[in-house]
N, CA, C and O atoms as a GROMACS GRO file, in nm:
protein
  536
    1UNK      N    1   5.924   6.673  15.360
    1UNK     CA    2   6.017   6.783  15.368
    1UNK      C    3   6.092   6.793  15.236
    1UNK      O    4   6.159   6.697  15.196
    2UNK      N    5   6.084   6.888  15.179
    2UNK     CA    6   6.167   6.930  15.032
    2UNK      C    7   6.347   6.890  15.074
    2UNK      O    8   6.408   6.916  15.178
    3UNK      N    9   6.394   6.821  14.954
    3UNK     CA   10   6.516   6.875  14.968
    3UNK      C   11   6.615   6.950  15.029
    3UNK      O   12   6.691   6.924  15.122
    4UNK      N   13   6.600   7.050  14.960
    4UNK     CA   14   6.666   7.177  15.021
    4UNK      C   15   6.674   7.209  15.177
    4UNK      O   16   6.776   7.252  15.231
    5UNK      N   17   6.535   7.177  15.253
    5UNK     CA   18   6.491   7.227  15.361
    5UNK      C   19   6.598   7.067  15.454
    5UNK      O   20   6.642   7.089  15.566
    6UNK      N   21   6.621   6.946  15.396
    6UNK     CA   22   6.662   6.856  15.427
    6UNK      C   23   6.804   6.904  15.450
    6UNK      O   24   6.838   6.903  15.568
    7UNK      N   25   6.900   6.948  15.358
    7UNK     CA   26   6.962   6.994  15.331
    7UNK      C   27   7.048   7.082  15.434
    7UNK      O   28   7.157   7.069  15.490
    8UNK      N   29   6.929   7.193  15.430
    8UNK     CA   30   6.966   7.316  15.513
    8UNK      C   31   6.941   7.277  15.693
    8UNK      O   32   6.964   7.334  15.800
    9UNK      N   33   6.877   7.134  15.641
    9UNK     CA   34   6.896   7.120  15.872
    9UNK      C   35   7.004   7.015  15.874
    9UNK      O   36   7.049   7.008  15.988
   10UNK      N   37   7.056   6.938  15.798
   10UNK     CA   38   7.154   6.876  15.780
   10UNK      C   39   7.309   6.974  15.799
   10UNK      O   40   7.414   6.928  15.846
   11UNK      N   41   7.293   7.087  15.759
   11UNK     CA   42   7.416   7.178  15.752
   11UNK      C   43   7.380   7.266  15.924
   11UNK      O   44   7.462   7.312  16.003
   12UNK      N   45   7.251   7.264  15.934
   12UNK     CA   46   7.314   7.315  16.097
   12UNK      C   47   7.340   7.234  16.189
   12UNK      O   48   7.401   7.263  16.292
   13UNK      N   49   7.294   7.116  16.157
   13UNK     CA   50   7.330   7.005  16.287
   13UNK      C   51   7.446   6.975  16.253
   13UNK      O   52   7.487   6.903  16.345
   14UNK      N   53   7.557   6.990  16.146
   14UNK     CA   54   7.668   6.962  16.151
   14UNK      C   55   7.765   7.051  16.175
   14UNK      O   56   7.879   7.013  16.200
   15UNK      N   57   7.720   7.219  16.169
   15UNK     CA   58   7.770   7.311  16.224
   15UNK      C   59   7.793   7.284  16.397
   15UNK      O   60   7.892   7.286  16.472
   16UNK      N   61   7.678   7.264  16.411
   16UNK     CA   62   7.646   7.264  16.582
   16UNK      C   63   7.698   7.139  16.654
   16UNK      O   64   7.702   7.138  16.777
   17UNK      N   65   7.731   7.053  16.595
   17UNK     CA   66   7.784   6.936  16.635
   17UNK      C   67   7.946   6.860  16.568
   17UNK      O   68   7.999   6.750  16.579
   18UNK      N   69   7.981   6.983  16.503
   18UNK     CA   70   8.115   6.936  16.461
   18UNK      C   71   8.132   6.851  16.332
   18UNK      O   72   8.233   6.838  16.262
   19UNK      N   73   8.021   6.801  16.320
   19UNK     CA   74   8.063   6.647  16.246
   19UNK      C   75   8.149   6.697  16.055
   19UNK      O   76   8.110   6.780  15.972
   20UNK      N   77   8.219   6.641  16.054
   20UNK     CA   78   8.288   6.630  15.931
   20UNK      C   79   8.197   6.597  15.816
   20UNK      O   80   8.120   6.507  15.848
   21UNK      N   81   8.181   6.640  15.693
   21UNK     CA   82   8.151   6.624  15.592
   21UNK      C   83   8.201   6.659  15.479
   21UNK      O   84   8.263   6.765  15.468
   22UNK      N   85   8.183   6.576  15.377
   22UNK     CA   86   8.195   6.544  15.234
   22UNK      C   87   8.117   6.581  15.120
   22UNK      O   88   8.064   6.501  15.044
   23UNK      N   89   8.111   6.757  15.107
   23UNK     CA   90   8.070   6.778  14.995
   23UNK      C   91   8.067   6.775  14.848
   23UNK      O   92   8.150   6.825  14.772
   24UNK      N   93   7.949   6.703  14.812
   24UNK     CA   94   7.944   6.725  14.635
   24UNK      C   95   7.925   6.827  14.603
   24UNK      O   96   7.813   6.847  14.557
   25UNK      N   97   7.996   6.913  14.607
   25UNK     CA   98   7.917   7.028  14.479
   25UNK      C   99   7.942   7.042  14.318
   25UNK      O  100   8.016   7.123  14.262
   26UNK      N  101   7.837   6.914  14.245
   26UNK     CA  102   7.841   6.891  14.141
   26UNK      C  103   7.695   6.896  14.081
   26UNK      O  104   7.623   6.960  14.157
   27UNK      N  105   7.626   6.850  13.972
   27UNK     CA  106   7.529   6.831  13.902
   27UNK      C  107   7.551   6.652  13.906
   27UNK      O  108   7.465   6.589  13.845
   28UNK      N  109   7.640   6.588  13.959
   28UNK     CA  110   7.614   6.458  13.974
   28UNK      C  111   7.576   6.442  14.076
   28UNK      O  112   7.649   6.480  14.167
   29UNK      N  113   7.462   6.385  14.104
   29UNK     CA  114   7.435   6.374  14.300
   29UNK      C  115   7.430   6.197  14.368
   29UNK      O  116   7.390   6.083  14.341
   30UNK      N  117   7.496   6.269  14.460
   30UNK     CA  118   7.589   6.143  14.497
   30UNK      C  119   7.495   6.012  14.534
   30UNK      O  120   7.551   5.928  14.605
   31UNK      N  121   7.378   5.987  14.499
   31UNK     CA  122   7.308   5.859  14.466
   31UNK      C  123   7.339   5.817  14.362
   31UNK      O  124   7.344   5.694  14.356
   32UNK      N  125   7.364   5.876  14.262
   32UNK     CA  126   7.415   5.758  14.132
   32UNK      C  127   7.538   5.756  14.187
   32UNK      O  128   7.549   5.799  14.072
   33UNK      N  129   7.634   5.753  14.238
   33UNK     CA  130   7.771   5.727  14.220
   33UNK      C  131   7.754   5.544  14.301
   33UNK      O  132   7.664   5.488  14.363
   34UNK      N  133   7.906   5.498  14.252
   34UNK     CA  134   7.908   5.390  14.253
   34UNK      C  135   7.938   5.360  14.414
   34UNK      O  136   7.950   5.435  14.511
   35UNK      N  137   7.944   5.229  14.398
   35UNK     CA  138   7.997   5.171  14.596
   35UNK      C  139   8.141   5.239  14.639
   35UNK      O  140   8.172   5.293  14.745
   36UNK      N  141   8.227   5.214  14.504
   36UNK     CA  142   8.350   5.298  14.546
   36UNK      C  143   8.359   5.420  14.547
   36UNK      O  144   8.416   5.461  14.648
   37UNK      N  145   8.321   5.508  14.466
   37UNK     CA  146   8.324   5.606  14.509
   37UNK      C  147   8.254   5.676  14.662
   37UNK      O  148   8.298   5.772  14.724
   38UNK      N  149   8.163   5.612  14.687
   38UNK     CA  150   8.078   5.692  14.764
   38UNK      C  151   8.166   5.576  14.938
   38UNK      O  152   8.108   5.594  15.045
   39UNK      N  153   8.212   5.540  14.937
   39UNK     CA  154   8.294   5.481  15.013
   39UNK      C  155   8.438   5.590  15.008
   39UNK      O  156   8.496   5.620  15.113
   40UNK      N  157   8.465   5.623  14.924
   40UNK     CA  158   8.609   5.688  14.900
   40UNK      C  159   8.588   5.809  14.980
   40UNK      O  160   8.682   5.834  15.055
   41UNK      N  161   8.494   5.887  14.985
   41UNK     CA  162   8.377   6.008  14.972
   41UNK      C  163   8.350   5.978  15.153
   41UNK      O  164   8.369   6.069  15.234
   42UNK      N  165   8.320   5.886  15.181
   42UNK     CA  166   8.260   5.893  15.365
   42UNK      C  167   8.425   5.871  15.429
   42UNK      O  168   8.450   5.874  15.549
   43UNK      N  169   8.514   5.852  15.334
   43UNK     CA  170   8.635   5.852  15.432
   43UNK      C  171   8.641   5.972  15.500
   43UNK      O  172   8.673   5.970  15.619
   44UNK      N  173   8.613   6.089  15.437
   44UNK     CA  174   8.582   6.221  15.492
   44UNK      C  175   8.482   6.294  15.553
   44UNK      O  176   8.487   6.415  15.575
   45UNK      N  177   8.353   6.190  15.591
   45UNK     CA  178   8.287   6.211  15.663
   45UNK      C  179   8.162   6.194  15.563
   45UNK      O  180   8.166   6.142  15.452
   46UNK      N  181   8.045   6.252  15.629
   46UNK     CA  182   7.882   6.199  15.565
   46UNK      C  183   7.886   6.322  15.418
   46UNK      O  184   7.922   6.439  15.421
   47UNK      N  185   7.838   6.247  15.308
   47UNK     CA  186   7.870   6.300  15.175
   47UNK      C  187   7.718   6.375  15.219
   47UNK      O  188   7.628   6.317  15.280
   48UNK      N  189   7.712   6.531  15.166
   48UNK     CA  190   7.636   6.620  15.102
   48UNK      C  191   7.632   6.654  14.999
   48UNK      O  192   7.740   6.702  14.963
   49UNK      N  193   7.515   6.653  14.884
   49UNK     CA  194   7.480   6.737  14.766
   49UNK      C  195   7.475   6.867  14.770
   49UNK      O  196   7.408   6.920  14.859
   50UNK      N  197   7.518   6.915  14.714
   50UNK     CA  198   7.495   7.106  14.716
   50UNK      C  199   7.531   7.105  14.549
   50UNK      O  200   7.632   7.071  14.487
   51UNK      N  201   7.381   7.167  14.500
   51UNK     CA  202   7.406   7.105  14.370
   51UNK      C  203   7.462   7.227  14.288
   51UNK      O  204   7.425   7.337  14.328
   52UNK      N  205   7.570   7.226  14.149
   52UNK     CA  206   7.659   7.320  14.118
   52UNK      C  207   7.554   7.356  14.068
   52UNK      O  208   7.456   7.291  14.031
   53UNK      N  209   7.586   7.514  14.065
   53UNK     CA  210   7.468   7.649  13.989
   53UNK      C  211   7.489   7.634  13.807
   53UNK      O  212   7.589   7.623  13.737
   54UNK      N  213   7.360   7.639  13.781
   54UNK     CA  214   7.401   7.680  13.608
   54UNK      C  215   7.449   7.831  13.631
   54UNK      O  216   7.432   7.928  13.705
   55UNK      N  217   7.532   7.780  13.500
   55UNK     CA  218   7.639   7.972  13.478
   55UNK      C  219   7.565   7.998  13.410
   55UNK      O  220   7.491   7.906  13.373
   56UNK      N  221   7.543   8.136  13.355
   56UNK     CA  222   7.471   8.186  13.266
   56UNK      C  223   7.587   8.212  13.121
   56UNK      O  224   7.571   8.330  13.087
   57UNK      N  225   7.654   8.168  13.062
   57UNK     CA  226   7.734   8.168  12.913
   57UNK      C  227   7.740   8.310  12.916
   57UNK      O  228   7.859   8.341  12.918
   58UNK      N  229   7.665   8.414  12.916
   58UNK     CA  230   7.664   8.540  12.859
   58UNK      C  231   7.703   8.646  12.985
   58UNK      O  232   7.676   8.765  12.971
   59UNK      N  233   7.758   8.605  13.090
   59UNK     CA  234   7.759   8.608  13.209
   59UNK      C  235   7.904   8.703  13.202
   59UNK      O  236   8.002   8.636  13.168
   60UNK      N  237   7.928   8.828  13.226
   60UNK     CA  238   8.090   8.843  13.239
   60UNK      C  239   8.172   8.796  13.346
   60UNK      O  240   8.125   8.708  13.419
   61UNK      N  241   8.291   8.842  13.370
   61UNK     CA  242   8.369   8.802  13.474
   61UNK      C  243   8.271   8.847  13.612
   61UNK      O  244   8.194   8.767  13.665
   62UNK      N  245   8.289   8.988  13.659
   62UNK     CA  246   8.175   9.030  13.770
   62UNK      C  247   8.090   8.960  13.823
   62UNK      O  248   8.074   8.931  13.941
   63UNK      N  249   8.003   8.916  13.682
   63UNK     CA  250   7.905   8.799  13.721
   63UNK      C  251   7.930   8.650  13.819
   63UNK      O  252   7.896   8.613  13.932
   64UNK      N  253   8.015   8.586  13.698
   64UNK     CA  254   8.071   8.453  13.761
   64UNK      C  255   8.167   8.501  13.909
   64UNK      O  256   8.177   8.410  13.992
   65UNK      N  257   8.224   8.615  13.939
   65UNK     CA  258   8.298   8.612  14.074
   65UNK      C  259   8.197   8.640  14.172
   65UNK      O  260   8.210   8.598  14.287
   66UNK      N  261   8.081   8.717  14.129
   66UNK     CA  262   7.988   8.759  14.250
   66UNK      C  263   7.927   8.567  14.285
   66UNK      O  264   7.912   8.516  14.396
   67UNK      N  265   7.906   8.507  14.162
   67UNK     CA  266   7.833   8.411  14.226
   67UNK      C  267   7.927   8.265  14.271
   67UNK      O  268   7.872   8.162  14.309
   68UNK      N  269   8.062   8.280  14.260
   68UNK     CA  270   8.175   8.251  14.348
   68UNK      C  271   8.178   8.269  14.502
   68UNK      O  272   8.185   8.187  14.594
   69UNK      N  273   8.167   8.465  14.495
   69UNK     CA  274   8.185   8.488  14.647
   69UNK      C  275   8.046   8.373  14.722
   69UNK      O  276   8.061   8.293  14.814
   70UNK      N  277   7.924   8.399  14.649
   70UNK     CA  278   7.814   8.369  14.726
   70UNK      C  279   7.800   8.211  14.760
   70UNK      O  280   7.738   8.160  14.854
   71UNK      N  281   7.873   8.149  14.658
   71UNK     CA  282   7.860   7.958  14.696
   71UNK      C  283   7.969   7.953  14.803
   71UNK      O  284   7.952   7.904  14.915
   72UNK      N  285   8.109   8.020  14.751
   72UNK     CA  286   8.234   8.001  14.852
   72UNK      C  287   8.190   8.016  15.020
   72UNK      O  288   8.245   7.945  15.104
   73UNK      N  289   8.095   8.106  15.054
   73UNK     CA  290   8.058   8.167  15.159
   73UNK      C  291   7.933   8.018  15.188
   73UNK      O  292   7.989   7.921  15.241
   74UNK      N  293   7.832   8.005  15.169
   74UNK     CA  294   7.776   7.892  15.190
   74UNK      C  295   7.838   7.736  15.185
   74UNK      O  296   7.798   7.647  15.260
   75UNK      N  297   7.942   7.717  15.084
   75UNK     CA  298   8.054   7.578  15.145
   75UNK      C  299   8.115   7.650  15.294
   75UNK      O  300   8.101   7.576  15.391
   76UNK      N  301   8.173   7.771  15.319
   76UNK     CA  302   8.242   7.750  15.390
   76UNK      C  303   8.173   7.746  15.552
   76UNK      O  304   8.242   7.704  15.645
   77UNK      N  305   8.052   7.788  15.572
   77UNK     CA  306   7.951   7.810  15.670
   77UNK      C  307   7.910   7.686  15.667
   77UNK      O  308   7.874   7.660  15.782
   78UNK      N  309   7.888   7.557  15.571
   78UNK     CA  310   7.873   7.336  15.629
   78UNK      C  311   8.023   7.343  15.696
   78UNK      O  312   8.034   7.298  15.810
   79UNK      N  313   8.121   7.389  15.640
   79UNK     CA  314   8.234   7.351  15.750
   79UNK      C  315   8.283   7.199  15.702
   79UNK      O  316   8.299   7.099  15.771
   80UNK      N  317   8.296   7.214  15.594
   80UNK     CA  318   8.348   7.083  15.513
   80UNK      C  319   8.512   7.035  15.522
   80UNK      O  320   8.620   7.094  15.509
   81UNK      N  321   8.467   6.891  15.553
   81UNK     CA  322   8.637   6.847  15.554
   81UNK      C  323   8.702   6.843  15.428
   81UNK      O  324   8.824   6.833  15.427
   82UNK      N  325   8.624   6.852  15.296
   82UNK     CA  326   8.656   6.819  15.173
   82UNK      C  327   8.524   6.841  15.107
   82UNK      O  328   8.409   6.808  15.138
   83UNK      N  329   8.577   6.909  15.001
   83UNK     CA  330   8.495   6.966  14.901
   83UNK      C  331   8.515   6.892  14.735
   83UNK      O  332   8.622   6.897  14.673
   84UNK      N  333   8.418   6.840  14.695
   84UNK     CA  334   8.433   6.770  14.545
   84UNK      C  335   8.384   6.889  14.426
   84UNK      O  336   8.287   6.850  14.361
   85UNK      N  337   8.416   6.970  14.403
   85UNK     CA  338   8.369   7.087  14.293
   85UNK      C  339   8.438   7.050  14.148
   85UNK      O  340   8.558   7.031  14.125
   86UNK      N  341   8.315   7.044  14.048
   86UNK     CA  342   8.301   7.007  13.936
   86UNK      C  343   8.176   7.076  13.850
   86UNK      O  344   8.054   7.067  13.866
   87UNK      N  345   8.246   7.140  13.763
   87UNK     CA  346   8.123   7.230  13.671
   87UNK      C  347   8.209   7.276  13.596
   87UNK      O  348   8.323   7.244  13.561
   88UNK      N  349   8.089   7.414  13.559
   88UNK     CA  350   8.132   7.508  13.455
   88UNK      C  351   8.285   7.603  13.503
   88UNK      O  352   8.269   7.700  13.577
   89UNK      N  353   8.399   7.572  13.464
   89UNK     CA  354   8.519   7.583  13.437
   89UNK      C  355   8.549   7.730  13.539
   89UNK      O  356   8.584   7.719  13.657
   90UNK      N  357   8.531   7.847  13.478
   90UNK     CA  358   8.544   7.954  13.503
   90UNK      C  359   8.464   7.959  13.685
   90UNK      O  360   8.508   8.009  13.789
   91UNK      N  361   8.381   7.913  13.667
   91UNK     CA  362   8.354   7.951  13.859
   91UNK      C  363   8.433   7.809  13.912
   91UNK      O  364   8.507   7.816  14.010
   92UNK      N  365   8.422   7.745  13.878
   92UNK     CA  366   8.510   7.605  13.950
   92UNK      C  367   8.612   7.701  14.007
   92UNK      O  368   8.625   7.725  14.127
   93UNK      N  369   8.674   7.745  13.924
   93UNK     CA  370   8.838   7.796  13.938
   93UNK      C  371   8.809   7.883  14.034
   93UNK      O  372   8.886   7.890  14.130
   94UNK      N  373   8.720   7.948  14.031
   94UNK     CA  374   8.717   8.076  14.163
   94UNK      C  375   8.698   8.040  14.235
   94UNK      O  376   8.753   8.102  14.326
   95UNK      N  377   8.612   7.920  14.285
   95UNK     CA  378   8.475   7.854  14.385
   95UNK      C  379   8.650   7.774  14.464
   95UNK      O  380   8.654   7.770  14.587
   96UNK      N  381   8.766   7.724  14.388
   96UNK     CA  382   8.851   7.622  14.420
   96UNK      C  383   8.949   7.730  14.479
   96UNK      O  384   9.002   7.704  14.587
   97UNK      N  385   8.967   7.803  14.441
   97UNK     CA  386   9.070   7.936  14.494
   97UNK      C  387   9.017   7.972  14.622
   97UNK      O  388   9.086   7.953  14.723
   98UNK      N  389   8.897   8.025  14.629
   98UNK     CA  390   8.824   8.088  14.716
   98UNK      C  391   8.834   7.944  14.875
   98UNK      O  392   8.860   7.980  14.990
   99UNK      N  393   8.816   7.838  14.848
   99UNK     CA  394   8.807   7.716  14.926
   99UNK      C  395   8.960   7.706  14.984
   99UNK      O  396   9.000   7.712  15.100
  100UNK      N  397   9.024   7.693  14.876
  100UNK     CA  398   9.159   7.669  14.910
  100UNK      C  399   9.247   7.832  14.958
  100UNK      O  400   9.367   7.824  14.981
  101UNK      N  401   9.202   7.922  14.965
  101UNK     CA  402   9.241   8.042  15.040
  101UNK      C  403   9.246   8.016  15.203
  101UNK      O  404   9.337   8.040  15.283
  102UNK      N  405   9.080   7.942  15.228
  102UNK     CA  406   9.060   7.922  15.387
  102UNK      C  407   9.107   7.796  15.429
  102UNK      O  408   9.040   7.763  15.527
  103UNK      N  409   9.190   7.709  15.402
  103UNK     CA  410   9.235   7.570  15.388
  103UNK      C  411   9.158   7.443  15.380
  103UNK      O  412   9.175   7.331  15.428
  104UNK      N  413   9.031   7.521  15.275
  104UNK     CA  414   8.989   7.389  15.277
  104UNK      C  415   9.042   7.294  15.176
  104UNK      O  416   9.112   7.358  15.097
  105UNK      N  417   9.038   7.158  15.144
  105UNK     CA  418   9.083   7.058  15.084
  105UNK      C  419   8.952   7.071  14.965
  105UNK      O  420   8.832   7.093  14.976
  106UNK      N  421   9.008   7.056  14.892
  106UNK     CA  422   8.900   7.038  14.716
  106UNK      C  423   8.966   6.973  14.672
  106UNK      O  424   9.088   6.967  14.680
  107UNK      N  425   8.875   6.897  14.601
  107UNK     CA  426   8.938   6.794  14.482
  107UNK      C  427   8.772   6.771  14.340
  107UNK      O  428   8.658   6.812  14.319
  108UNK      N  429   8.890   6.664  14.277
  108UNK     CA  430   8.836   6.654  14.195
  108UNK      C  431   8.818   6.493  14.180
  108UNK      O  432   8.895   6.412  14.231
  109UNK      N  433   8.682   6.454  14.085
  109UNK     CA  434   8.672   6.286  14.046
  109UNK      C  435   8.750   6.260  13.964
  109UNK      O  436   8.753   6.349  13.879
  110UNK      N  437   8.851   6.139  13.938
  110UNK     CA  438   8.924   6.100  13.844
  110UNK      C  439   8.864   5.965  13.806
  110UNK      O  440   8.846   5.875  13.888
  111UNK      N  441   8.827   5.959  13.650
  111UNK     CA  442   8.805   5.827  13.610
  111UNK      C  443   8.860   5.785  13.492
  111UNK      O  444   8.938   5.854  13.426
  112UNK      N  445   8.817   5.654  13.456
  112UNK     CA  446   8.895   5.600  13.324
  112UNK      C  447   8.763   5.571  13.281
  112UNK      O  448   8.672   5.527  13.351
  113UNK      N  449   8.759   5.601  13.155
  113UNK     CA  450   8.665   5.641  13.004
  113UNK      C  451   8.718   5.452  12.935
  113UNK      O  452   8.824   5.422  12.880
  114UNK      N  453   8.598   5.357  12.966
  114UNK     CA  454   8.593   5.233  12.925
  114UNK      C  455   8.543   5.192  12.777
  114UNK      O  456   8.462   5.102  12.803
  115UNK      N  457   8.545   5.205  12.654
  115UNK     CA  458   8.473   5.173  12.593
  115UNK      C  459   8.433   5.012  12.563
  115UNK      O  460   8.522   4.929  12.544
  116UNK      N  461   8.296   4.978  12.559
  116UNK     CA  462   8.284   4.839  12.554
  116UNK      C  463   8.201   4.852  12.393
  116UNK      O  464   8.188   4.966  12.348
  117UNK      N  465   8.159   4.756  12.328
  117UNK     CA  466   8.113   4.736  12.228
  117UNK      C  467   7.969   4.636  12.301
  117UNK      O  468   8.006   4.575  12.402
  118UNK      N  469   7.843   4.616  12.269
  118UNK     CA  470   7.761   4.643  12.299
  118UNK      C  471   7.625   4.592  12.220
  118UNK      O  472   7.528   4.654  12.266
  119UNK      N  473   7.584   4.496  12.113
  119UNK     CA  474   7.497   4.524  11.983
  119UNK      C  475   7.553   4.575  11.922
  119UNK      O  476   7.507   4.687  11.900
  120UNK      N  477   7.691   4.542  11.844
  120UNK     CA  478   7.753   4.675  11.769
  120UNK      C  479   7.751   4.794  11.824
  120UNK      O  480   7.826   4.865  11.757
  121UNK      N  481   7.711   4.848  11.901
  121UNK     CA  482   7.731   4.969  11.927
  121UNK      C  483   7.883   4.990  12.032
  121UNK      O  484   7.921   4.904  12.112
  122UNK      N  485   7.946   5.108  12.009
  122UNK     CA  486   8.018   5.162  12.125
  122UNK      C  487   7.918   5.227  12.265
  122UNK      O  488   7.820   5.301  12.274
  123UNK      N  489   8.005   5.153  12.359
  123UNK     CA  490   7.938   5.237  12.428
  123UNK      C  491   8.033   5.262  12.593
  123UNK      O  492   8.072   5.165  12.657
  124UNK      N  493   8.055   5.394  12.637
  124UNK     CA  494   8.138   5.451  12.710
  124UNK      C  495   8.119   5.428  12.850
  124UNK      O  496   8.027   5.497  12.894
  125UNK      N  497   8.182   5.345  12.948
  125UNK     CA  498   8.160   5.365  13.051
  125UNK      C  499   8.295   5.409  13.136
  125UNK      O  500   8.413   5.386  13.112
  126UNK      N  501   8.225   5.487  13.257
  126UNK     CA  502   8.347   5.603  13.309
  126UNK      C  503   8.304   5.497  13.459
  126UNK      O  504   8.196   5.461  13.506
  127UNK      N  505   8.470   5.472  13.504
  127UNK     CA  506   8.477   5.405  13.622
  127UNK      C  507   8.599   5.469  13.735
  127UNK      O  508   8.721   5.464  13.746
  128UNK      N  509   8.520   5.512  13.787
  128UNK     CA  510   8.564   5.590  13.918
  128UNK      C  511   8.702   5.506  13.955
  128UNK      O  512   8.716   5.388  13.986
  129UNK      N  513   8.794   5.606  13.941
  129UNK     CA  514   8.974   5.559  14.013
  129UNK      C  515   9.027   5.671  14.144
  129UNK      O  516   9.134   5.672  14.203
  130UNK      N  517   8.948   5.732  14.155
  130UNK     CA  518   9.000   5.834  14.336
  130UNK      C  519   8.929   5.984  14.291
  130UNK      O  520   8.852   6.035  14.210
  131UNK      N  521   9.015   6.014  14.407
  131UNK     CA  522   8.977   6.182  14.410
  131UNK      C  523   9.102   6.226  14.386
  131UNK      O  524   9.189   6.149  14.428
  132UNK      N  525   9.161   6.378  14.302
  132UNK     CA  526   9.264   6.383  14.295
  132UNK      C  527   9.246   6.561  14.366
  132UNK      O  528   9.172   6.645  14.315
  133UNK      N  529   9.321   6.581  14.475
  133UNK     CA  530   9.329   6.735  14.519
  133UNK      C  531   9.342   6.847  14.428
  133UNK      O  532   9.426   6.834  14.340
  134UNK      N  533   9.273   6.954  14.432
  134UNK     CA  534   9.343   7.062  14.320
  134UNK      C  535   9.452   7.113  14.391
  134UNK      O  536   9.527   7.196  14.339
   0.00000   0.00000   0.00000
């Protein structure tokens, strides 16, 4: 079974059965995330991927709000206890307005930017410290 199709029966059995969930809607999908985070993440119920749309850059306002209305309307039909939205700036902000109009809870990942040294090299590691609400 594809993804998506995983996905999309996962969101009616949780329609139809109430159950609380924890959406990602990011380009990070919540198998790489660490033990803590993804622990932080089921406090609010079973974590879902819903992966963020590429914007198109050349895209005007019209654009980015039509494809606002259309994600806002599909988060709000899983019926999410909490929403993690992270992307391209300009629909975040609408996609987070639009969420937080119907009371849903959104937030965001907060981490601390580690640098270790490495073989001489720098090298950056980002370690998950909470979720912070918008």
């Amino acid at each position: 079974m594809a993804l998506r199709t995983i996905i999309m029966t996962r969101m009616r059995r949780y329609v139809m059965e109430g159950d609380r969930v924890f959406i990602n809607f990011t380009n990070h999908p919540s198998g790489g995330w660490g033990e803590e985070q993804m622990l932080e993440a089921k406090r609010y119920g079973e974590v879902i991927d819903l992966t963020f749309p590429e914007v198109d850059p050349y895209g005007d306002k019209k654009y980015v709000t039509k494809l606002a209305e259309k994600y806002t309307e599909r988060l709000l039909k899983m019926h999410p206890a909490v929403v993690l939205c992270q992307g391209e700036f300009c629909l975040v902000y609408q996609v987070v307005a639009g969420l937080k109009e119907k009371g849903v809870k959104v937030v965001a990942a907060c981490s601390e930017r580690i640098v270790e040294e490495q073989d001489g090299k720098k090298v950056s590691v980002f370690g998950f410290r909470g979720f912070r609400e918008y």
